[in-house]
N, C-alpha and C positions, 0 to 999 in steps of 0.2 A: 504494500500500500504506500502512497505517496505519503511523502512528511512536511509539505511544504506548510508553513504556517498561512495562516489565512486570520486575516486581521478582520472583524464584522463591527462597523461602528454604527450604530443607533444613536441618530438624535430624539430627543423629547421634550416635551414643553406640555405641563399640565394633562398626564396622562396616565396618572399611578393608577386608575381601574383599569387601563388596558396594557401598561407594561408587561406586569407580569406575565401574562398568557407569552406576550410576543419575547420576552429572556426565556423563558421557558424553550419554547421552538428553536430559539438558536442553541440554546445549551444540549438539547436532546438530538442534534444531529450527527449521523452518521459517521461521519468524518472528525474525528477525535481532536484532528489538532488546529483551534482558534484561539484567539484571543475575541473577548466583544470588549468593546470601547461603548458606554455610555456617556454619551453628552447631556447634560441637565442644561437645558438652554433657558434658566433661571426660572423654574418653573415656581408656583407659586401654591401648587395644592400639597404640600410635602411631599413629593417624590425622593427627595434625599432618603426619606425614613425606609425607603422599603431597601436601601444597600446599608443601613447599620447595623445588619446582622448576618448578609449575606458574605455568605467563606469561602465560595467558589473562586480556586485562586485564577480563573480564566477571564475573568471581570474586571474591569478596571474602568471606575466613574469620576467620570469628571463635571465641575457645575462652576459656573459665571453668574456674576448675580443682574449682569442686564440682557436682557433678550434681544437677539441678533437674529434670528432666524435659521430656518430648517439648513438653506444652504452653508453660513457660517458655522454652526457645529458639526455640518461633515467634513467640511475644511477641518477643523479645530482636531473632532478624532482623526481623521486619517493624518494627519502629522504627525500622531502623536501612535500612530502603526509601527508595529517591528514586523508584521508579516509580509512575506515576496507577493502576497495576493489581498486586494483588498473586495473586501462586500458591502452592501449598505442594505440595510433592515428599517421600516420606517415603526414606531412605535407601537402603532394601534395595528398591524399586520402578523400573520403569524405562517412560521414557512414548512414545508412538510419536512419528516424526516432525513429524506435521502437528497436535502436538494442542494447543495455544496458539493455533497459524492457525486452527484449526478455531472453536474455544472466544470468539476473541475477535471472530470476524463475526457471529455467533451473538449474543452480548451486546451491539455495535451494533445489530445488525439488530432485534432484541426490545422493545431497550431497558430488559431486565432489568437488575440490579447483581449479581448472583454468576451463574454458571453453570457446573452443573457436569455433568459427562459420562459413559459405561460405564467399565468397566475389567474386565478378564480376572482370574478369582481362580484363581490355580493352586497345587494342594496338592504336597506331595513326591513322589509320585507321578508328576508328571506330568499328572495330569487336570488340567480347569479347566470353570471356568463362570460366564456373565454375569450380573455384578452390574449394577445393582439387577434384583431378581427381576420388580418389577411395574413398568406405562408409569407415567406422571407427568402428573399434570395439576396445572398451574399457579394455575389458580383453588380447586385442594384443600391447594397445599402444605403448609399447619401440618401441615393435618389426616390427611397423607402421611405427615409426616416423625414425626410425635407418634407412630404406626402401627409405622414401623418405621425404619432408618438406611437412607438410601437415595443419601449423595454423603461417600465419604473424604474425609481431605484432599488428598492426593495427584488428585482430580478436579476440585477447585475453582479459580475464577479469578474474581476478584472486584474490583471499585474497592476504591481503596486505605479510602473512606470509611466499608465495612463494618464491617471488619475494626476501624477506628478506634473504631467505636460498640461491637462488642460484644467483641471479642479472645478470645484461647480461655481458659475457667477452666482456671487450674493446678490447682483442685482435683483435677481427673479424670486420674486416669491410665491408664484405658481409654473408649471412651463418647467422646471430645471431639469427636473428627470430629461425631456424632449429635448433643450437646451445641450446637455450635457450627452445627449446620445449622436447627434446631428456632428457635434465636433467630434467625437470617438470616429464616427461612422466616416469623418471626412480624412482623417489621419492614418488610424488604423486597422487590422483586421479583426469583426464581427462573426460571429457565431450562434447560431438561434438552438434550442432545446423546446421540443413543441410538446412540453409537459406541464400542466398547473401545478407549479412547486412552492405558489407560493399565496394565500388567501387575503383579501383587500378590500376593506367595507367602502363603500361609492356611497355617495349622498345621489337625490335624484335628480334630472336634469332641469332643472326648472328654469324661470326666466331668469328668476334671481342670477343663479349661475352664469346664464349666459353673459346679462351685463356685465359682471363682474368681470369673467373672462375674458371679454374681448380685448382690454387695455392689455393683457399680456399676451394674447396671442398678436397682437401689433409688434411689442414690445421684440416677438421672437422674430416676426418675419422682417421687423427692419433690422434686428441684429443681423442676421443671414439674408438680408435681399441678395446680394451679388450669388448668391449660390442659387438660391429662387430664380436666377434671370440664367444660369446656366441649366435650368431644368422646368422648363414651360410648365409640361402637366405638373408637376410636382408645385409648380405657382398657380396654377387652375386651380386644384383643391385647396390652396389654404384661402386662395380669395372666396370661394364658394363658401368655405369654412365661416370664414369671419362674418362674408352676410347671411348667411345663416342664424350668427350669434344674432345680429342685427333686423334678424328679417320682423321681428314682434313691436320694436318701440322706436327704429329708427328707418323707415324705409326707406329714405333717400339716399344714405351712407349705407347702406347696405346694397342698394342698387349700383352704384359706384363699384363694390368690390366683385357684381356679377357679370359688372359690364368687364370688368377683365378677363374673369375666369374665363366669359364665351370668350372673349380676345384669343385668348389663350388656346383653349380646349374647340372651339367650335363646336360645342354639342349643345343640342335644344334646350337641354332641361335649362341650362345657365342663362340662355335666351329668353325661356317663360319665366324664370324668379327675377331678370334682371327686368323683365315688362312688368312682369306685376308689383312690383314694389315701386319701381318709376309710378306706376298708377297712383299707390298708394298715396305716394310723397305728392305727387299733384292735384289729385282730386280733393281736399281739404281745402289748399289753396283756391283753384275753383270757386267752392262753395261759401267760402269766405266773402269775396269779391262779388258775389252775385246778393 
């Protein structure tokens, strides 16, 4: 069996009901030799309390007392990595048994440097369903990931020497996983594992979400325009994407983003979202004036 260390840091912020379950997961995995790095990203429900008893010497926590965000305390643990391999586990997620053993034969075997896996997305509900939506070809990656987010972090497992080169922007405070897959996928080599190894509660899609979202899926597609403008469809869908988010409160900017996509794609559907929301945004006006 391999001995290579593997480093698994988890950030947290006000999550001591759902900690547990997710240290647990990583502590019971197959693969014997980690380190986990907890980050206390100043959390304020006493999460400190539940490491002042634990003995597990594969643990090692850390806490700041001002909150910086998800992406600063993977920065903060992975620095603070001795393993050749690093992983990221997000707090409230919990990973199956074998999913490191699995992950890391995989990235020998390939000879990829990140690889990342399924995961089970389950709403309050109860239901769930396999993420990523579409397969994965590795000789497409940018041009995959530019498309759409297709590896959390909680899926990835990577040499330590990735992560070194690109590390995650703190600017983003949603997007990072996507962010941070886009530049792996532009540098190095990827590897997909098409097994749920890893489980992930989703809130619903609602409107609320979209608005909220939209400022950072901007955010992403102006950090990487020049790479959007080297892969047309892969620019078609994030513009379809965006008015999408926009097609319920903003229909004139959202009409904008469809009038590209058909630029782009020349396909109908972008053609009838990009008329009917044009309608939308003018018929008000109209009715006004009259």
């Amino acid at each position: 069996m391999d001995t290579k260390l593997i480093s698994v840091v988890i950030p947290c912020y006000n999550r001591r009901d759902k900690l547990p379950a997710c240290l647990l997961s990583v502590l019971r995995q197959s693969y014997p030799h980690i380190e986990v790095i907890v980050v206390d990203d100043a959390s304020t429900d006493g999460t400190e309390e539940l490491f002042t008893a634990l003995s597990d010497p594969r643990v090692k926590y850390f806490r700041y007392e001002q909150n910086r965000g998800a992406c600063y305390a993977r920065n903060y643990g992975a620095e603070r990595a001795t393993g050749e391999l690093l992983a990221f586990q997000d707090s409230d997620d919990t990973w199956h048994a074998e999913k490191l053993e699995k992950q890391l034969r995989l990235l020998e075997e390939s000879g990829a440097d990140l690889c990342f896996c399924g995961m089970n997305r389950i709403a309050h509900d109860g239901s769930s369903y396999y993420f990523p939506v579409h397969a994965f070809h590795p000789e497409k990656a940018l041009e995959e990931f530019l498309a759409e987010n297709r590896a959390g972090t909680q899926t990835m497992l990577m040499k330590k020497a990735v992560w070194e080169q690109l590390r995650f922007d703190e600017s983003f405070r949603r997007y990072q996983d996507w962010d941070f897959a886009i530049r792996a996928a532009a540098g190095f080599r990827l590897c997909y594992l098409p097994q749920a190894l890893a489980d992930s509660e989703v809130g619903g899609d609602s409107i609320s979400f979209a608005v909220k979202s939209y400022p950072a899926l901007v955010h992403l597609y102006e950090k990487h325009r020049a790479l959007y403008e080297q892969y047309p469809q892969s620019d078609a869908v994030m513009n379809r994407r965006m008015g999408k988010r926009l097609h319920k409160t903003d229909p004139g900017r959202a009409a904008d983003h469809y009038r590209r996509s058909f630029t782009l794609s020349h396909k109908w559907y972008d053609l009838a979202y990009y008329l009917g929301d044009r309608a939308r945004a003018f018929l008000p006006q109209r009715k006004k004036k009259g």
